[in-house]
C-alpha positions, 0 to 999 in steps of 0.5 A, a space after each residue: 563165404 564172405 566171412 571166410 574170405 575175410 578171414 582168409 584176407 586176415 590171416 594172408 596178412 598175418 603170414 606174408 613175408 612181404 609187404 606186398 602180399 601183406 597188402 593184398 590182404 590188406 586190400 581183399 580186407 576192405 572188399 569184404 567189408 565193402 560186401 559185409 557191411 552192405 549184406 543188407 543191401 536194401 536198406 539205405 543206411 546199410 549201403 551208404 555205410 558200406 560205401 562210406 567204409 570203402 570210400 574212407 580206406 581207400 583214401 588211407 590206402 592211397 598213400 599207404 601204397 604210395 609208401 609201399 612204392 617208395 620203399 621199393 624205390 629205395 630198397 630194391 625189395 619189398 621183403 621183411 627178412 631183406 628190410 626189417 632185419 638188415 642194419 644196413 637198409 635201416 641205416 640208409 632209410 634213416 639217414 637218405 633225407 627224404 624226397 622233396 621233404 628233406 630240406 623239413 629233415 624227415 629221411 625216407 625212413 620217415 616219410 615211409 613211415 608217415 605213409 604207411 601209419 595214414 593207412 593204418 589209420 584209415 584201417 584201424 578207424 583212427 581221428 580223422 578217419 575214424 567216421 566209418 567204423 561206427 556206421 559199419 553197425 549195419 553190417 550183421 553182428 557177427 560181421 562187426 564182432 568179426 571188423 572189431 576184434 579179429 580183422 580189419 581194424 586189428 590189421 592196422 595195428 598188426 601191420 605197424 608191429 609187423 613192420 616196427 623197426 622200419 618206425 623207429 629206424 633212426 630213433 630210440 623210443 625207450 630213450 626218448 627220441 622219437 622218430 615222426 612216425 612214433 610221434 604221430 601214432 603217440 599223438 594221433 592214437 593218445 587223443 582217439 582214445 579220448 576223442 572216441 571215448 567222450 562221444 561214447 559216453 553220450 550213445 544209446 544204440 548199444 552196438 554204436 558204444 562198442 563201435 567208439 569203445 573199438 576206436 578209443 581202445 586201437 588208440 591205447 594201441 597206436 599210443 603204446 606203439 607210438 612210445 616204443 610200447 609195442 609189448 603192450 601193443 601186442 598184449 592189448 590187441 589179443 586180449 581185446 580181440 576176446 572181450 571186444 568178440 564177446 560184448 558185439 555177440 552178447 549185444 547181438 544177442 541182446 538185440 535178438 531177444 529185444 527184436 523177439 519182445 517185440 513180436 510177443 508184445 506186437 502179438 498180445 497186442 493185435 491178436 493177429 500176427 501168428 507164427 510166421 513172426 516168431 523168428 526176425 533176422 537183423 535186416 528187417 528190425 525196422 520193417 514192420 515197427 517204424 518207431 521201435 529200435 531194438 538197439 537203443 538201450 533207452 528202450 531197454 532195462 530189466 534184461 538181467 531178468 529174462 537174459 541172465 547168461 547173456 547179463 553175466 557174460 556181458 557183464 564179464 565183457 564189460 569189466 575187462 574192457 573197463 579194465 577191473 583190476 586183476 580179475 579181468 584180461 583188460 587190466 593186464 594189457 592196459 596196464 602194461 600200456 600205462 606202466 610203459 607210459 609212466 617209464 618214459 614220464 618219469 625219465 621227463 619224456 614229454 610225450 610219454 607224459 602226455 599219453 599217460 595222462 590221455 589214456 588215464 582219463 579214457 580209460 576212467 571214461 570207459 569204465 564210466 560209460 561201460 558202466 552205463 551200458 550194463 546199466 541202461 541195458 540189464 538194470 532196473 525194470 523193463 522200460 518197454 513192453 520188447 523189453 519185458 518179453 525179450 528172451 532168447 527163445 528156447 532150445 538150439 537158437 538159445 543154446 547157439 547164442 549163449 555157448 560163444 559167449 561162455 567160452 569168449 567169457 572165460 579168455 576175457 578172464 584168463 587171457 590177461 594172466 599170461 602177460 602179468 609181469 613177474 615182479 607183480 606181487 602174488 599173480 605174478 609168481 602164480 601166473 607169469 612165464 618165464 618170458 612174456 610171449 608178446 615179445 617174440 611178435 616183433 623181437 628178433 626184427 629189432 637191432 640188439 640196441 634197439 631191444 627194449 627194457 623191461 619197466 621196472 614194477 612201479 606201484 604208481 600206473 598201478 595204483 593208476 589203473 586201480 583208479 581210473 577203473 574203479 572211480 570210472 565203474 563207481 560213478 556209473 553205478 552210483 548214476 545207473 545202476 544205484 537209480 536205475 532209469 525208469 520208463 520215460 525218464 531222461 538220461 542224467 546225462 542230458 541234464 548234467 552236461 546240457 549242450 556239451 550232451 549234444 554235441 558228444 551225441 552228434 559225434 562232435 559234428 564231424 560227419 557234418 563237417 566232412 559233408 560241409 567241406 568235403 562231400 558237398 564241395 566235390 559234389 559240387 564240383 563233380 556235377 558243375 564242373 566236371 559233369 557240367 563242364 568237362 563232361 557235358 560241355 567239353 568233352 561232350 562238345 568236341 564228340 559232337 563237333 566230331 560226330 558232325 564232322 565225320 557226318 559232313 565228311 561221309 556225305 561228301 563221301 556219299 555225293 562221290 559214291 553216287 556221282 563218280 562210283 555209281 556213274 562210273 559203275 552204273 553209266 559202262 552197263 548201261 552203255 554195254 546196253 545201249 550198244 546191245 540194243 542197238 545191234 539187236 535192231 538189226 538182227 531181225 532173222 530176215 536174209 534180204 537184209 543181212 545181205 543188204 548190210 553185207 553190201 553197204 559194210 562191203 562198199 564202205 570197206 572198200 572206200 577205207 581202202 580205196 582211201 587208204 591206198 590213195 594216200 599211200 600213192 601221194 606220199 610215194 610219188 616224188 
């Protein structure tokens, strides 16, 4: 139910007409993730992950929905057709300087911009805010091959080119003139994609090298959009929505068969486990088997033997991602992101250069360490007794596992042949439509002026992506898989890099520095000051002086109650009573007695009058 909430959340952010509905996509998005994350909410690392995730996007989301207000504020609409396709909005966006940052000169269309690309880059697991993707594994593997390819990380992504010319109102990437928001995403997206891929370089859980290979790739995506490459953009996210699906299903499967090794071996081993182990899911792979991780590739090796279909569409995964030339759906896209970059640095666009150099050297780094995986993972002997015995099982589960990865293999092949460019020699006469399809995401939203032109065939990116993906794939195998590592041997890349290993395995720190700037200041504050202070001795404070108060004040209210109420009220019976006592007294049934009252009652009458009558007579003498 979940995951088809969350496609459902997807595809309402796909087919909404306005930003509104866009984000309340965007929004049940991050729920389901919250809940997908946590399925297994009994695992510690499973619920902080999940918290983790929720409590990063909801900081981006902040000040995306602080953009979405400011739009509405200056538009009157929250439509796309009223916005991104009126000259006159985006001509007033881009020259209304911006509230009380228009003396920096950023216009409203800027700092709308701004707002909107933070919470693209807290969806799509950008640096700063990429911290919560790789620890988003604990979800099911289903679950992160859903996050990494089809929903939540794509939004972002799919967002900015949905909403693309409210980016470059005011500017004209294709010549060169970048607004702040294609600025950003260029130097935010140019420098994840490095960042991530350096630290994946020094992984061993199988699942986390996908999860930086996802980071440093969306930044290919926010890099090409920050250069007016949305083409390329769109291109590189359908093509790596495939193969990205099929390397997270072929590690679930992996893990599976690693997870299913380890029962066999466990068996062999006590001759007192039976049946009831034959079958283990994900949220218990830790339970029984303290010290054995299924997904740490170190305990892996020789899987290509017992795991064939799942080493050779993995296999095909990992080529498209490394980008092998002209085979793979990977080399298309990422070299219409390169060709794209090359344009602007051969015009002397120096952010253009820039991003062209930073995406050569991740793309060679993630054909390196892509090469790793495949290596550490399917090459050599098995370096463990799981590794050994894994397998698929027999039968429907195999069958269940394998078939998705078969039919993702093909598109991560043939996906990338409907964008070769048409000037590409042999592929693209046999291959290229007449139009490329990805240019009609965002085409009829820009301004005439503002369509881009095709780049012109250029044999340098070419040669570039030729390079960087061949050099990447040589050196990895020459490393893993020439000498593929046998039990108990270290990583080479321990004794290569030295120190720089361990800060690249630790993720440059950052968890660290966040805990140290952020986490434990606010905690601090948050027990001292707000819970300490305001809550315990503030607040609290002034609801005890309250609750006294109101105490003093109702026993007074009790004193009054029982003087002057209960008196009032208890002493006019009580008086009623003593009066009725008094005359039941003299009740007494006897005859001699009621006439000897009668007759005192009739002399004293008798003397009022008497009284009375002679006081008349006084005052009426003269």
């Amino acid at each position: 139910a979940l995951i088809a909430l969350f496609a459902g959340a997807m595809l309402t952010l796909v087919v909404a007409d306005n930003v509104l509905l866009m984000f309340v996509g965007w929004e049940v998005m991050g729920l389901c993730s919250y809940m997908l994350i946590g399925f297994w909410f009994e695992k510690e690392s499973a619920y902080k992950a999940a918290i983790k995730a929720f409590i990063t996007t909801r900081v981006a989301d902040v000040l995306m929905l602080l953009g979405i207000a400011y739009l509405y504020a200056e538009t009157g609409t929250l439509s796309f057709r009223a916005i991104l396709y009126n000259e006159e909005v985006l001509h007033h966006l881009a020259t209304t300087p911006a509230l009380l940052l228009g003396g920096l000169g950023l216009s409203a269309s800027a700092l709308i911009g701004i707002f909107l690309i933070i919470g693209t880059i807290g969806k799509s697991a950008q640096f700063p805010l990429h911290v919560w993707l790789p620890d988003a594994m604990e979800g099911p593997t289903p679950v992160s091959a859903m996050i990494h390819a089809a929903a939540m990380v794509s939004a972002g992504i799919y967002a900015i080119i949905r909403m693309y010319p409210l980016f470059e109102a005011g500017g004209h990437p294709h010549q060169g003139e970048l607004t702040a928001p294609l600025m950003l995403m260029a130097l935010i997206g140019s420098f994840t994609a490095i960042f991530s891929a350096t630290i994946a370089v020094a992984q061993n859980d199988v699942k986390r090298v996908l999860a930086y290979s996802t980071i440093s790739q969306l930044g290919f995506m926010m890099a090409a959009l920050g250069i007016g490459a949305y083409i390329a953009a769109a291109f590189h996210l359908i093509t790596h929505a495939f193969f990205k699906a099929l390397l997270f299903m072929a590690s679930g499967a992996v893990i599976h068969g690693m997870e299913h090794g380890e029962h066999h071996a466990h068996e062999h081993g006590h001759d007192t486990h039976h049946a009831e182990h034959e079958t283990h899911d994900e949220a218990h792979h830790h339970e029984e088997h303290h010290t054995f991780d299924p997904q740490d590739m170190m305990n892996m090796g020789g899987l290509r033997k017992t795991m064939p279909v799942t080493f050779y569409t993995f296999l095909i995964g990992g080529l498209s991602l490394a980008g092998f030339p002209l085979l793979t759906a990977g080399f298309w896209s990422k070299d219409e992101i390169l060709a794209d970059a090359y344009l602007g640095l051969s015009s002397g666009f120096g952010p253009h250069a820039l991003v062209f150099v930073l995406l050569a050297l991740a793309a060679f780094l993630t054909a390196f360490y892509t090469m790793r995986q495949l290596g550490l993972t399917f090459m050599g002997e098995a370096r463990t007794p799981a590794a050994e015995h894994a397998n698929l099982g027999q039968g429907v589960v195999s069958f269940t596992m394998t078939l998705p990865l078969i039919i993702l293999a093909f598109f991560a092949i043939f996906a990338g042949f409907v964008g070769v460019p048409p000037e590409f020699p042999v592929f693209g006469a046999i291959f290229s439509p007449e139009t490329n399809p990805f240019f009609g995401f965002v085409k009829y939203t820009l301004l005439p002026e503002m369509q881009p032109e095709k780049p012109p065939f250029n044999w340098i990116p070419v040669l570039t992506s030729f390079t960087v993906a061949l050099g990447g794939l040589g050196l990895g195998y020459l490393v893993y898989w020439r000498k593929p590592l046998k039990a108990g041997q270290p990583d080479p890349l321990v004794a290569f890099l030295g120190p720089v290993h361990t800060v690249l395995k630790n993720k440059y720190y950052l968890d660290e520095v966040y805990a140290a700037v952020f986490i434990r200041p606010f905690r601090w504050f948050s027990e001292v000051v707000v819970v300490g202070f305001l809550d315990r001795n503030l607040i609290d404070g002034f609801l005890h002086l309250v609750a006294r108060v109101a105490t003093w004040v109702g026993e007074l209210f009790k004193l009054l109650n029982t003087w002057l109420i209960d008196g009032v009220g208890d002493g006019i019976p009580e008086l009623i009573a003593m009066f009725g006592a008094w005359f039941r007294r003299i009740q007494t049934g006897r005859v001699q007695q009621y006439l000897l009252l009668i007759a005192i009652a009739a002399i004293l009458i008798g003397l009022i009058f008497a009284a009375t009558a002679g006081g008349v007579l006084v005052q009426a003498a003269p």
